[in-house]
C-alpha positions as CSV (number, residue, x, y, z in Angstrom):
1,X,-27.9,18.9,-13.9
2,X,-28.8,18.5,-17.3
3,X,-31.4,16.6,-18.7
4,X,-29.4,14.6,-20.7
5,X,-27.7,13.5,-17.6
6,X,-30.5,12.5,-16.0
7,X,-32.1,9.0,-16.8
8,X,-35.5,7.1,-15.9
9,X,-35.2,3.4,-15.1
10,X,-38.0,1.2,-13.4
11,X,-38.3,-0.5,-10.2
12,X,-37.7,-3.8,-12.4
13,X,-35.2,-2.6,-13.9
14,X,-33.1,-1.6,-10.9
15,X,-34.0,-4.7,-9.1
16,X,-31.9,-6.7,-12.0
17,X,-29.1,-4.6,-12.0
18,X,-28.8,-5.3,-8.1
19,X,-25.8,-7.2,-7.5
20,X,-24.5,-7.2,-11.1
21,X,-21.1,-5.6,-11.3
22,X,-19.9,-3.3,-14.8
23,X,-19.9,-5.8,-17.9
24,X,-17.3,-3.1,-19.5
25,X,-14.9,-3.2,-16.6
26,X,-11.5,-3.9,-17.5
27,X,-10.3,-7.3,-16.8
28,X,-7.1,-7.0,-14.6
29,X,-3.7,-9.4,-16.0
30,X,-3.2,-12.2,-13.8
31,X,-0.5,-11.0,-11.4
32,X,0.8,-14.6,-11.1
33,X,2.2,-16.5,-7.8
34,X,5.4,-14.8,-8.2
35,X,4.4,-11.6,-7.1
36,X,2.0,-12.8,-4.4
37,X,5.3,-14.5,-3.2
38,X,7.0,-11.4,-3.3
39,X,4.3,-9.1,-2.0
40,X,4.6,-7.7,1.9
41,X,2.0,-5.9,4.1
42,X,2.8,-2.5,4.3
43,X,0.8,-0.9,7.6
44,X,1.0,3.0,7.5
45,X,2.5,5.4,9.9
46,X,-0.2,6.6,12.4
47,X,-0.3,10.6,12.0
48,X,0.2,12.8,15.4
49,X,-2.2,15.7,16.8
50,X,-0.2,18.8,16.8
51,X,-1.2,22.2,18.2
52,X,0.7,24.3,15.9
53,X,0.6,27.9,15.2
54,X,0.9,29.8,12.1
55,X,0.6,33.3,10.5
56,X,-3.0,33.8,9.7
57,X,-2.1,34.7,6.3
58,X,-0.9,31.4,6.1
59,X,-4.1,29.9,6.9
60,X,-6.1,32.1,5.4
61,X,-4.6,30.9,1.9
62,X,-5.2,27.6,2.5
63,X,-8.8,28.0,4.2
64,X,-9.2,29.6,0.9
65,X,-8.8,26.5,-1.3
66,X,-11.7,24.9,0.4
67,X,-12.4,22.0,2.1
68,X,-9.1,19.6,3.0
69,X,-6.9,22.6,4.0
70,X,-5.2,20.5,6.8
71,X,-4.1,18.1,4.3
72,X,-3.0,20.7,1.8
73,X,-0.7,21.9,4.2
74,X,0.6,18.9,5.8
75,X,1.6,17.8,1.7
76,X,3.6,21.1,1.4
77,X,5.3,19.8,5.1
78,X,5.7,16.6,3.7
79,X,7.2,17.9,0.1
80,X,9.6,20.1,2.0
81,X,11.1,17.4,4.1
82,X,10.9,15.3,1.2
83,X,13.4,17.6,-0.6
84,X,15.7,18.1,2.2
85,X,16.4,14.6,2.3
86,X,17.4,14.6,-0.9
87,X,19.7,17.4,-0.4
């Protein structure tokens, strides 16, 4: 870290800043009744364990790319079924 990064505050100071939220924040536009009429719950699909075996190659490559390799690979199943859908 650099040290322009890093900033001193006092005790004081932190202890007003608790529960304050960002005073720059963007304001969000008033969505309006019409979509909160319109708007439906949408629960996602739970996801299944799977033993599955593949080419350690395969792994490997994705091990590589560091942490989240199980869901780096389960995008590139998803993309691919994705596409043969379309097809």
């Amino acid at each position: 870290m650099t040290e322009t990064a890093t900033t001193r505050v006092s005790l004081g100071d932190l202890r007003g800043r608790k529960g304050r939220t960002k005073a720059d924040a963007p304001e969000a536009p008033d969505l309006g009744q019409d979509f909160w009429d319109k708007a439906k719950i949408v629960q996602p699909e739970p996801k299944k364990s799977v033993h599955l075996r593949v080419d350690a190659d395969v792994l490997d490559f994705f091990k590589a790319q560091g942490k989240g390799h199980l869901t780096r690979m389960n995008a590139v199943l998803r993309s691919y079924v994705e596409a043969r859908r379309r097809s």
